[in-house]
N, C-alpha and C positions, 0 to 999 in steps of 0.2 A: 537278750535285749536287742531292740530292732532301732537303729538309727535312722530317720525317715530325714531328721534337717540335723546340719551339723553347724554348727557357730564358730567359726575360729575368728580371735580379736587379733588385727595384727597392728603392729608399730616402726616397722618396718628394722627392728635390730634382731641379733641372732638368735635372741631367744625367741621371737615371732618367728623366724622362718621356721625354727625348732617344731613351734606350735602348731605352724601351718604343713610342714611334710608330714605331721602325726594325723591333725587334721584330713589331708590328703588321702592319705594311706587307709582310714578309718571311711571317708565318702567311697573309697572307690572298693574296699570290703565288703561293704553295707550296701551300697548303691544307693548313695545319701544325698540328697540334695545339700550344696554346702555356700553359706552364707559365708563372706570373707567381709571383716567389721573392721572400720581402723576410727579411731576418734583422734582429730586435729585439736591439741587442747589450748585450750586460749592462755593467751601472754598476759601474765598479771602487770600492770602497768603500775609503776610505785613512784610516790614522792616523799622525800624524806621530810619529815615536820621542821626539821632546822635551814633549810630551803625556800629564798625566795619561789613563790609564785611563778610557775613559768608552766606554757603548754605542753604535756609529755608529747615525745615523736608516737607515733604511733608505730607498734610492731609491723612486722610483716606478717601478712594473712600467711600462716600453714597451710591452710587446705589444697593448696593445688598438690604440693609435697605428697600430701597422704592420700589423695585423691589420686595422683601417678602411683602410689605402693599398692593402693585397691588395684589399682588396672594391670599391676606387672604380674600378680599376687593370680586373681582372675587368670591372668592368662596362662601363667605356668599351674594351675590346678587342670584348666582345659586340656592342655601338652598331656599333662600326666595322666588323664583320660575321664575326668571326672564330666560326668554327663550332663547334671544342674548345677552352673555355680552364679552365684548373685553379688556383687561386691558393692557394700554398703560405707557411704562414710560420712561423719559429723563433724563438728565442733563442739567443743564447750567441757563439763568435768568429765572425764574417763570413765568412772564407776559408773556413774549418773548415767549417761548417754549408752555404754552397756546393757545397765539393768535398764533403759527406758523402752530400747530395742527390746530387747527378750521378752517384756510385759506386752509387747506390743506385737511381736512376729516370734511366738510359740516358737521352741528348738526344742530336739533332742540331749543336745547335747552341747555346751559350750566349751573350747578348749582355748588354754591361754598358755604363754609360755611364763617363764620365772626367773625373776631377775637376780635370783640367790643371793639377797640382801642378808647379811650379818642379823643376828640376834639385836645387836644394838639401832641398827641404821634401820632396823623394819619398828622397831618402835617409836623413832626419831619423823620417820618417813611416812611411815604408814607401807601397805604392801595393796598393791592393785589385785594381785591374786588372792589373794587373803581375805578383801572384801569381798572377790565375785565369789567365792567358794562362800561367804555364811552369807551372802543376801543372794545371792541369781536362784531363780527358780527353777532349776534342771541340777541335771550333775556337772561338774565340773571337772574337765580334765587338763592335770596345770602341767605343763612336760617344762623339762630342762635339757639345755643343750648337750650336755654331757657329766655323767654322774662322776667323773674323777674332777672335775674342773670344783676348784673349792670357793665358795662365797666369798662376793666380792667384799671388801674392808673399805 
């Protein structure tokens, strides 16, 4: 199997880094071009129905946050000797913005890290790697930071 573009989605915690040293390690094997992906996900803004009427504050925009994790991200894939790397970033749902990217700019390979969500809290939750693995149209490779480390409760 020949990795020609590698996709790591990062989010700037330790299971991303995870994602992205295996990413790393994989571009610089293969002599991969590697796409660095993080999505900024928007602030649900809520008003409770038993509450007067009042204007919500507005969040603070994310994106510079992840927009600075693309560029740190980028810059240690360079260090580490990676020849093509591209650091791309959005707004808006995770999955969505993921799978919109990859329909849109072909990969080899996608690699995400795993947040070892309990059996309970992944059904409660939902799991981001668990959707890109049965919708992204490539293969997916989900790493975790350390296989003794046990799911979080």
């Amino acid at each position: 199997m020949v990795y020609r573009v590698i996709t790591v989605a990062i989010d700037g915690s330790d299971h991303a880094s995870a994602a992205l040293a295996s990413a790393v390690d994989l571009a610089k094997h293969y002599g991969s071009e590697l796409v660095i992906l993080s999505v900024a996900p928007l602030a649900p803004v809520y008003v409770a129905p038993n509450q007067p009427f009042s204007t919500p504050v507005a969040p603070e925009n994310p994106m510079p946050e992840f927009r600075a994790i693309v560029d740190s991200a980028v810059h240690t894939a360079q260090a580490a000797g990676v020849k093509v790397v591209t650091g791309v970033c959005y707004d808006g749902a995770i999955v969505d913005e993921v799978l919109a990217h990859l329909a849109s700019n072909p990969t080899d390979l996608l690699v995400v890290g795993s947040r070892g969500l309990s059996t309970a809290k992944r059904i409660l939750l939902g799991s981001t790697s668990a959707a890109l693995v049965t919708h992204a149209p490539c293969p997916v490779l989900v790493v975790r930071p350390s296989a003794t480390k046990p799911p979080d409760l």
